[in-house]
BALOBA-1460 file (C-alpha; in Angstrom, 3 decimals):
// residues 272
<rec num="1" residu="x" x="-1.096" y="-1.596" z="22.844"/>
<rec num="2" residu="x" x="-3.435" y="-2.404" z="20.585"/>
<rec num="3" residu="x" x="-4.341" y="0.989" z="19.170"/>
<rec num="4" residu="x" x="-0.307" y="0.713" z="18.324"/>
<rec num="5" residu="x" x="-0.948" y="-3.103" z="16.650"/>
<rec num="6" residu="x" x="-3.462" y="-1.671" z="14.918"/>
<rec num="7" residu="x" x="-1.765" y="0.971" z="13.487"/>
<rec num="8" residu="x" x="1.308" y="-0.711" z="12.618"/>
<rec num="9" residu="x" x="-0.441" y="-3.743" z="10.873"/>
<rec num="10" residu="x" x="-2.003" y="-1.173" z="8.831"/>
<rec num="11" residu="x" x="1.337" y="0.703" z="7.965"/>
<rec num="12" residu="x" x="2.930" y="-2.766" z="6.571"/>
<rec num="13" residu="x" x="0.185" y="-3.846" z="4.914"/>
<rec num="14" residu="x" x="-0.671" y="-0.769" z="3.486"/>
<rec num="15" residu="x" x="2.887" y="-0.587" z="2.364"/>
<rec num="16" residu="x" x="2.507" y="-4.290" z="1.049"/>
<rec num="17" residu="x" x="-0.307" y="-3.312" z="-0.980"/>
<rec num="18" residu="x" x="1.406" y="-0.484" z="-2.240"/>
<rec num="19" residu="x" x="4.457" y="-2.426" z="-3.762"/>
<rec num="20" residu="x" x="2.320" y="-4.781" z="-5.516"/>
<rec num="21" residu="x" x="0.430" y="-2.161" z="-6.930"/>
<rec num="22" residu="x" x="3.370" y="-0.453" z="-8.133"/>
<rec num="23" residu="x" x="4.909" y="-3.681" z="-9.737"/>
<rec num="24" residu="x" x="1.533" y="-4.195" z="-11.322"/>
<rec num="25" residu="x" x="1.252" y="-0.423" z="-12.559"/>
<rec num="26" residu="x" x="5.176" y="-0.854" z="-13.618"/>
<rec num="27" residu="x" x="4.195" y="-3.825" z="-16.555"/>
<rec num="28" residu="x" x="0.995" y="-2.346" z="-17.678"/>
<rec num="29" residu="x" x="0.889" y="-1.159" z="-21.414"/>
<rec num="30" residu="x" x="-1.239" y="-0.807" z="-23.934"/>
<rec num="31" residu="x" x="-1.119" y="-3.122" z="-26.863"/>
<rec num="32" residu="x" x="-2.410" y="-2.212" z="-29.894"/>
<rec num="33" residu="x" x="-3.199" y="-5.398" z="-32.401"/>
<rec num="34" residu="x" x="-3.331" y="-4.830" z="-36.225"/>
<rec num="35" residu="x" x="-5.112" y="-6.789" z="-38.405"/>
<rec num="36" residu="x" x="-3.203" y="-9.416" z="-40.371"/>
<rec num="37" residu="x" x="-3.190" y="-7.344" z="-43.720"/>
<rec num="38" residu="x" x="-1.480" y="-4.644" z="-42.422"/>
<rec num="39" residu="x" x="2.259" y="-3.798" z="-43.915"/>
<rec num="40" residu="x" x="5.146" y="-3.268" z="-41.529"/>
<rec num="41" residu="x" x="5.759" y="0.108" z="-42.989"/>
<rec num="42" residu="x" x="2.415" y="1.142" z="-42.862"/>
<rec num="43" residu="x" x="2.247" y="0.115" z="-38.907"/>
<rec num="44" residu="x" x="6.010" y="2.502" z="-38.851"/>
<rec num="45" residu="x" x="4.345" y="5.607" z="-39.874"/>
<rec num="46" residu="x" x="1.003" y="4.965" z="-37.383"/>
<rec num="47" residu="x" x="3.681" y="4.497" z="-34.672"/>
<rec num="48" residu="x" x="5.617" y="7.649" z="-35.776"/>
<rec num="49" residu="x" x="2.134" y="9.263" z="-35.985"/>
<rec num="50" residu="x" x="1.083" y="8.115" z="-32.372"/>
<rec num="51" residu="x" x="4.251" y="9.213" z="-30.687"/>
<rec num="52" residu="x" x="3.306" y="13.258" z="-31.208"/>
<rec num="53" residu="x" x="0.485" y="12.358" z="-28.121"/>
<rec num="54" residu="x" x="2.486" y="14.025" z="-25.440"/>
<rec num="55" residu="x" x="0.848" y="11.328" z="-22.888"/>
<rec num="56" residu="x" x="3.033" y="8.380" z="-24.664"/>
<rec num="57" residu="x" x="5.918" y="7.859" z="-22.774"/>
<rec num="58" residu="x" x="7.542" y="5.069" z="-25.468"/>
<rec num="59" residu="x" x="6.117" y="2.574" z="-27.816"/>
<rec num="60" residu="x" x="8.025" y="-0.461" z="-29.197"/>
<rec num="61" residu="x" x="6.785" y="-2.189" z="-32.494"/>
<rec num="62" residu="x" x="6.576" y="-6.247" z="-32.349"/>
<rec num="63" residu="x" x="6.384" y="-7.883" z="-35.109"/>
<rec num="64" residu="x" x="4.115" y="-11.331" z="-35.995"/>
<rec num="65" residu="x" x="7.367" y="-13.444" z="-35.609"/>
<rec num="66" residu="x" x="8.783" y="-11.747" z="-32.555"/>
<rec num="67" residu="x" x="5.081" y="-12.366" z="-31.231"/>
<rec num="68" residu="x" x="5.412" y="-16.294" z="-31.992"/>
<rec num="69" residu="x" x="9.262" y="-16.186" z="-30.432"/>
<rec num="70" residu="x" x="7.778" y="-14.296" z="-27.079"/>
<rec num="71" residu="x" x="4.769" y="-16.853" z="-26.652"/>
<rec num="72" residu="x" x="6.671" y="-19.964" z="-27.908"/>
<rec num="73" residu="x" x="9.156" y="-18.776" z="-25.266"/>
<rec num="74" residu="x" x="6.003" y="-18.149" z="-22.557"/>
<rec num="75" residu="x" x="4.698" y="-21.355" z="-23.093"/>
<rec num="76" residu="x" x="7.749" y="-23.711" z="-23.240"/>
<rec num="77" residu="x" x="6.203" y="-25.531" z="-20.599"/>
<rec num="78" residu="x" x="2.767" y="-26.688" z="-22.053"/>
<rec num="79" residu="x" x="3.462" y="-28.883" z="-24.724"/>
<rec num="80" residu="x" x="-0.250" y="-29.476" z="-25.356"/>
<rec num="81" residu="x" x="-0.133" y="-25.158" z="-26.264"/>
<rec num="82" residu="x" x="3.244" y="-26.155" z="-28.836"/>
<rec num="83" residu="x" x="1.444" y="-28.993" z="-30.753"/>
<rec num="84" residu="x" x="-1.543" y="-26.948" z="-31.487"/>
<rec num="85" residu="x" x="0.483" y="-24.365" z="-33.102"/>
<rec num="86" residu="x" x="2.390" y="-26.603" z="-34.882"/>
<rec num="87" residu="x" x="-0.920" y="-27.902" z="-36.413"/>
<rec num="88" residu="x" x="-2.033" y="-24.724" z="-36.976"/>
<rec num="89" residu="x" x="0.900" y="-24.134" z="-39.509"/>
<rec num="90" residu="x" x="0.525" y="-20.593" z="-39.891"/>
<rec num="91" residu="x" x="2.060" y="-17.742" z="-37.335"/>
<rec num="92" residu="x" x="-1.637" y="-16.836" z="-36.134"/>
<rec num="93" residu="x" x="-0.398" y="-13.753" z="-33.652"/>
<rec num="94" residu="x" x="-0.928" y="-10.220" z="-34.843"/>
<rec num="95" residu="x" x="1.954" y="-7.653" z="-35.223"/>
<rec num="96" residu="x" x="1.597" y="-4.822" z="-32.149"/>
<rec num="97" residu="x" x="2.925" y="-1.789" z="-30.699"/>
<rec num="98" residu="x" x="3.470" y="-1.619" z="-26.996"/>
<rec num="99" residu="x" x="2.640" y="1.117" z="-25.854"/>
<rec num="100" residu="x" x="3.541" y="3.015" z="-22.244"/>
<rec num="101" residu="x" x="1.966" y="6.669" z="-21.199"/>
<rec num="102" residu="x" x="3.789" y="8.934" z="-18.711"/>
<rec num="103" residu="x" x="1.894" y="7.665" z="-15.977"/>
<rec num="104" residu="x" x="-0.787" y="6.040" z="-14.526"/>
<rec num="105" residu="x" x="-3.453" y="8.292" z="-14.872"/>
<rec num="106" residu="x" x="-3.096" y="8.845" z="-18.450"/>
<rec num="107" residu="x" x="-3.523" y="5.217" z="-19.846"/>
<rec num="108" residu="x" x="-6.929" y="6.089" z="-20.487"/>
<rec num="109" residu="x" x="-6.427" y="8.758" z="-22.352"/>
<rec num="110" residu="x" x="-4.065" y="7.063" z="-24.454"/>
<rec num="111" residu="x" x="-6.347" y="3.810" z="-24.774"/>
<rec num="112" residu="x" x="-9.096" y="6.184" z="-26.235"/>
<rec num="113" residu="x" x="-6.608" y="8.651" z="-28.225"/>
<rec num="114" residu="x" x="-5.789" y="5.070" z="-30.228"/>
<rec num="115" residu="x" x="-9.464" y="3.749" z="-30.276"/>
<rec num="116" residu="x" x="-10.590" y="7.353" z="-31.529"/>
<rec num="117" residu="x" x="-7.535" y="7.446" z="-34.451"/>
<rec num="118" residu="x" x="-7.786" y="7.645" z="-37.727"/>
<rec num="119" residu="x" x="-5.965" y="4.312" z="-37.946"/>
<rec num="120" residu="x" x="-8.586" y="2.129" z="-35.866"/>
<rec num="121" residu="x" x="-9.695" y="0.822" z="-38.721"/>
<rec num="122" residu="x" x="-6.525" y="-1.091" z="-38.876"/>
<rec num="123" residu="x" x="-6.846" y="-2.045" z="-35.559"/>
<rec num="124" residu="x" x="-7.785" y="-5.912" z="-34.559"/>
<rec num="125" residu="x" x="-8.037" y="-4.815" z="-30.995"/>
<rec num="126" residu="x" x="-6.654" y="-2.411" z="-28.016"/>
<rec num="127" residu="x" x="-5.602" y="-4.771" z="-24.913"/>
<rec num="128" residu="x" x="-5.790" y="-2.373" z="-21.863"/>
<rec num="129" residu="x" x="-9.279" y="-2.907" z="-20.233"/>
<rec num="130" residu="x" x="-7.509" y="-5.665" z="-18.148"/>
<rec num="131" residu="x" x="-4.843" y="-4.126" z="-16.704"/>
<rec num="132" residu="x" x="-6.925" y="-1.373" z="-15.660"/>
<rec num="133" residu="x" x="-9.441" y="-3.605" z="-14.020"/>
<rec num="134" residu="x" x="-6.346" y="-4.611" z="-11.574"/>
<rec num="135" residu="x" x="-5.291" y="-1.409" z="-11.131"/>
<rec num="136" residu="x" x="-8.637" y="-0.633" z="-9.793"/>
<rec num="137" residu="x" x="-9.093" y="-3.290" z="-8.168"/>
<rec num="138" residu="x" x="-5.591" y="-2.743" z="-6.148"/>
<rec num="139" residu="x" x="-6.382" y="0.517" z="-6.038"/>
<rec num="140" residu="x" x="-9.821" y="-0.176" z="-4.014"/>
<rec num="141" residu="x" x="-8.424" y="-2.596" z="-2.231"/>
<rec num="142" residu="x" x="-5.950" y="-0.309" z="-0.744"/>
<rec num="143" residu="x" x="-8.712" y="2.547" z="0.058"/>
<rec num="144" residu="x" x="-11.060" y="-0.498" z="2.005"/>
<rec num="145" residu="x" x="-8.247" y="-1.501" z="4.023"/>
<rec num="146" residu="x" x="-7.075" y="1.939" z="5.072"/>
<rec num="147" residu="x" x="-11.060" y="2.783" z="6.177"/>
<rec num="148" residu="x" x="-10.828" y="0.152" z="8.145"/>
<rec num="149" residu="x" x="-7.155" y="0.585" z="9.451"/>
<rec num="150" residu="x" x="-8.247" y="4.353" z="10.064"/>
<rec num="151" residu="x" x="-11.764" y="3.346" z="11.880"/>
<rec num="152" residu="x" x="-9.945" y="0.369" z="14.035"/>
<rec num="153" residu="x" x="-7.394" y="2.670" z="14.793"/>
<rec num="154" residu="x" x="-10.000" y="5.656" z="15.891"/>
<rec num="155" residu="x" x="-12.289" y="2.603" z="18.152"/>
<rec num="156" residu="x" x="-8.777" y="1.425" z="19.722"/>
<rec num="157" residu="x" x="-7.410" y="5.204" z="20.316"/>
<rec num="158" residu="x" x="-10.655" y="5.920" z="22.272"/>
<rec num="159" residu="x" x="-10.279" y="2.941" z="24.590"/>
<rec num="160" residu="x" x="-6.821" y="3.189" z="25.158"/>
<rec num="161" residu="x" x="-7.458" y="6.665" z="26.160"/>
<rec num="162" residu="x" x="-10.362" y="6.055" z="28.438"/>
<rec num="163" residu="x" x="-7.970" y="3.472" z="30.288"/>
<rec num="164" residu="x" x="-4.979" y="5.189" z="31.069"/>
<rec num="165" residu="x" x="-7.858" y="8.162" z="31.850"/>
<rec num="166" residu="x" x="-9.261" y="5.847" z="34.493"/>
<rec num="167" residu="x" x="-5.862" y="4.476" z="35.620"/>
<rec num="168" residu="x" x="-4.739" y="8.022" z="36.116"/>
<rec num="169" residu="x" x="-7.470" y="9.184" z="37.916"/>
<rec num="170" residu="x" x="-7.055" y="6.468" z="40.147"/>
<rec num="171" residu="x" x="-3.784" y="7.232" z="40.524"/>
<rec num="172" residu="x" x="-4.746" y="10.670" z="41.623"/>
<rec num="173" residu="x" x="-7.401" y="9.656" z="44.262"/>
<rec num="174" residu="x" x="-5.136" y="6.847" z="45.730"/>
<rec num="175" residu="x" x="-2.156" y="10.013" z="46.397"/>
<rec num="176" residu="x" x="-4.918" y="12.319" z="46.911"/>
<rec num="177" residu="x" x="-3.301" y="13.145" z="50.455"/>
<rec num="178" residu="x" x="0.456" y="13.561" z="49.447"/>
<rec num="179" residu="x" x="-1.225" y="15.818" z="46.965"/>
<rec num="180" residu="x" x="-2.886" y="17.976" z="49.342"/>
<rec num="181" residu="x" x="0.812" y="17.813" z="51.511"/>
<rec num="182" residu="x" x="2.326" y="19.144" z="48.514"/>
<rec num="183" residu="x" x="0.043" y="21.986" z="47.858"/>
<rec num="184" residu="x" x="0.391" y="22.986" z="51.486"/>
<rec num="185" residu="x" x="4.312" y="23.114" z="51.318"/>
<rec num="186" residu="x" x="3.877" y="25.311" z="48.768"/>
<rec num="187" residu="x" x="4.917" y="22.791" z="45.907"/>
<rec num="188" residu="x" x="3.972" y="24.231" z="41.793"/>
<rec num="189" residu="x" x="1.241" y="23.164" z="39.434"/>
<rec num="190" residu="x" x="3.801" y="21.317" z="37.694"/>
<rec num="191" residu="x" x="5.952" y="20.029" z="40.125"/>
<rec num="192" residu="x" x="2.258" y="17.885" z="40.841"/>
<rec num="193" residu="x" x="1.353" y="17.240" z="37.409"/>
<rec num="194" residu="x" x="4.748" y="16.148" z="36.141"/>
<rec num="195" residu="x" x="4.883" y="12.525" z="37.812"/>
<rec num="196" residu="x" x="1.117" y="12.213" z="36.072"/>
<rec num="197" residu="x" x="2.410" y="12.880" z="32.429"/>
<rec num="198" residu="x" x="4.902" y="10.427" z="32.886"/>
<rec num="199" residu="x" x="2.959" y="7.965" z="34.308"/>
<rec num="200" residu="x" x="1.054" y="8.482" z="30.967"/>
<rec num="201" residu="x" x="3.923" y="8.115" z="28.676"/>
<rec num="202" residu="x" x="5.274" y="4.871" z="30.717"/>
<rec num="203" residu="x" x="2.211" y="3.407" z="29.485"/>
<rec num="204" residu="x" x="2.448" y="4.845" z="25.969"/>
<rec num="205" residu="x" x="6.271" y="3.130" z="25.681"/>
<rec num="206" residu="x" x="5.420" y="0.310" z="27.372"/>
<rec num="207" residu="x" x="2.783" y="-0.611" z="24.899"/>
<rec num="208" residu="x" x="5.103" y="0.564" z="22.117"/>
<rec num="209" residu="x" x="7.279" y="-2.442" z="22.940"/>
<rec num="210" residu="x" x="4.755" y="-4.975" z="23.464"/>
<rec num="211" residu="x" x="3.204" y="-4.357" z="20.364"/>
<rec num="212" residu="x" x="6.499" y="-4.300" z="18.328"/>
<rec num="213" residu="x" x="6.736" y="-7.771" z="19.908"/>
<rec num="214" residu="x" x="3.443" y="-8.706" z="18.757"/>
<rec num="215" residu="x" x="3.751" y="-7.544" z="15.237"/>
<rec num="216" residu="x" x="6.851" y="-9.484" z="14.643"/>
<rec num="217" residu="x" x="5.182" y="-12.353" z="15.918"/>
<rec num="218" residu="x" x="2.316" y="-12.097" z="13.247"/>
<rec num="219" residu="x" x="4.448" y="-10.777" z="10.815"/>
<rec num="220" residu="x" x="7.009" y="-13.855" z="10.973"/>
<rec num="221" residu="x" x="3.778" y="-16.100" z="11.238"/>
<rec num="222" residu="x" x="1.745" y="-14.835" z="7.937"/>
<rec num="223" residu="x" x="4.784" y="-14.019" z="5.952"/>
<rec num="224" residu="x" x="5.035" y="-17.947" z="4.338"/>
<rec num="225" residu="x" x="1.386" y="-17.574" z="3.169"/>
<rec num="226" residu="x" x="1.873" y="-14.220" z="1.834"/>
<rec num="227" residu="x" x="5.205" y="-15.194" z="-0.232"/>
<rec num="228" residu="x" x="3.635" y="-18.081" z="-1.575"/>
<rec num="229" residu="x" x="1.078" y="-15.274" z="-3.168"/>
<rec num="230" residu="x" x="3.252" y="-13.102" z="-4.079"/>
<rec num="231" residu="x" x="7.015" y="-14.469" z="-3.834"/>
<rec num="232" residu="x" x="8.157" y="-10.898" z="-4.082"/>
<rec num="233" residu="x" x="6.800" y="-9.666" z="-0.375"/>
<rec num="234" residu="x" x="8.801" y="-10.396" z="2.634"/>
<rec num="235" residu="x" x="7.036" y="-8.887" z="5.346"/>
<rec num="236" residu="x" x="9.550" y="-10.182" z="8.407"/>
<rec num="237" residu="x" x="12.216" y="-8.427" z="5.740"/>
<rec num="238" residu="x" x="10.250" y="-5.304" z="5.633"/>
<rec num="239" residu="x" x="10.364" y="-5.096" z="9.454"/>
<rec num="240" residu="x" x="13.777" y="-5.475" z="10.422"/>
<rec num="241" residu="x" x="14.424" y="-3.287" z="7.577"/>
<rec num="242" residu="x" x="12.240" y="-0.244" z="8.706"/>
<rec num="243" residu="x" x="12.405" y="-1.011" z="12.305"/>
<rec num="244" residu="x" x="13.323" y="2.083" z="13.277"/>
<rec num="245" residu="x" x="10.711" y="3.882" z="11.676"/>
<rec num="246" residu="x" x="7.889" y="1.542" z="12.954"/>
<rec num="247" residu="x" x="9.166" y="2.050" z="16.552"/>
<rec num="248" residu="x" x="9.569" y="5.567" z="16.065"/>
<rec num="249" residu="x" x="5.963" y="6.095" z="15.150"/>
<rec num="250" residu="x" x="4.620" y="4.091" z="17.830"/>
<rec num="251" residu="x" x="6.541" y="5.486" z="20.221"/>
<rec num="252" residu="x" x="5.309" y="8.932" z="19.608"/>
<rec num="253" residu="x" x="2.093" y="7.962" z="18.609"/>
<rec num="254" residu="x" x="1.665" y="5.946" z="22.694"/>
<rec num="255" residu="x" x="3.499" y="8.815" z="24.357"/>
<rec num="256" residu="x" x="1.124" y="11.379" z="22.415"/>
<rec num="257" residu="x" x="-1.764" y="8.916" z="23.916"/>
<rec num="258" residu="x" x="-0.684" y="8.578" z="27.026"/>
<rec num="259" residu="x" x="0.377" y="12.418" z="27.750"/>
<rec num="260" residu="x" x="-3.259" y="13.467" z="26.109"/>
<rec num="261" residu="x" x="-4.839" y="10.743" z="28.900"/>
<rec num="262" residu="x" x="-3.164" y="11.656" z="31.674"/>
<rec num="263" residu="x" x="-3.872" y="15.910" z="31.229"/>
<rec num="264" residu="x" x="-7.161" y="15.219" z="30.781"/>
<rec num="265" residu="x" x="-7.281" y="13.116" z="33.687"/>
<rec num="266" residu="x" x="-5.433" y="15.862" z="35.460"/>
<rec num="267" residu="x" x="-7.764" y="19.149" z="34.219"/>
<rec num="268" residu="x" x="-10.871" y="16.560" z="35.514"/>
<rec num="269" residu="x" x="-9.968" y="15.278" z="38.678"/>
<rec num="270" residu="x" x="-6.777" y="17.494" z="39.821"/>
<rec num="271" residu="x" x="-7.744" y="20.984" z="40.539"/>
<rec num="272" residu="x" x="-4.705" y="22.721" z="40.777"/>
């Protein structure tokens, strides 16, 4: 049961982790700032020239007053933000173009394709560096907790197998006599083996279904302080949703357990 817990928690959070990620990965661009003496046309034919890299997916030019609209409109909220702009007088924000590659892997590129141009002297500044510090963060993240998933789940397999081993075995001794009845009335290999293996998977399902209970249990108890993290994540959602699948896996994966037990239980102690 708990080698199935185990697992499971690491499927949804895994999974959790994932969809962040991927809404994280889904806004990240690169914006590239021009310094305040740069024309409009002039930043038109860099943007014609930059969309020839095959690794650009799209690149959308914002201008210095769509820049004040957007943070105006970001920042409705902190008046103390509004009054210094007002006192600044002047539109201080820097005309851009947004830039989005392909995919993931090839915002680098991209970021140094611009920094490398024969425009960067027009350049203020290249904001990527950020989003790709948490993408890798996200992206480590994810690796740590599936070592540990995978190493939990390894620790938990072993024990789970050594019990229903033992229990088996036990099983075997205690019926040791009918055994020995059944071999003498001439009774097959696995005619004696069979009620063994399902002994093993009894155990495998049974812990399926405790440990479904379980989950839901922690699931519907963490899910408030996940949400209030990140408001998009539902995990109790996610579970009723792909209930089936959960189940499914840990029912094969405790019948897989349990029938791998009980035969080695059986080639040990049940010399037929």
């Amino acid at each position: 049961m708990l080698s199935l817990y185990v697992v499971s928690v690491l499927y949804v959070v895994t999974y959790s982790v994932d969809n962040i990620l991927k809404n994280v990965q889904s806004k990240v661009n690169i914006s590239v700032y021009f310094k305040a003496d740069v024309k409009e046309d002039e930043i038109d034919k860099i943007k014609n020239d930059f969309r020839k890299n095959e690794a650009i997916k799209s690149i959308d030019y914002v201008s210095r007053d769509k820049a004040l609209e957007n943070f105006k409109r970001d920042n409705a909220d902190e008046p103390v933000i509004l009054q210094s702009l007002e006192e600044i007088g002047d539109n201080p924000l820097l005309a851009s173009l947004v830039i989005k590659a392909n995919n993931q892997e090839q915002y680098q590129g991209v970021a140094d394709f611009v920094n490398n141009s024969q425009y960067k002297e027009k350049i203020s500044r290249v904001n990527y560096g950020k989003n790709k510090e948490i993408i890798d963060k996200l992206n480590s993240i994810i690796a740590t907790i599936r070592r540990i998933g995978i190493t939990l789940g390894i620790i938990f397999a072993t024990i789970s197998i050594l019990v229903t081993f033992n229990t088996i075995r036990i099983t075997i001794y205690a019926q040791r006599n009918e055994i020995e009845i059944m071999r003498l009335v001439g009774a097959s290999n696995a005619y004696i083996r069979s009620p063994f293996i399902f002994e093993g998977i009894t155990y495998g399902v049974a812990a399926s279904l405790v440990s479904m209970l379980i989950l839901f249990i922690t699931l519907k108890f963490i899910t408030p302080y996940v949400s209030s993290v990140v408001p998009s994540e539902n995990l109790v959602a996610f579970y009723l949703s792909h209930f089936g699948q959960i189940i499914g896996i840990q029912l094969f994966i405790g019948a897989v357990l349990g029938i791998f037990s009980s035969a080695i239980a059986m080639r040990k102690y049940l010399k037929i």
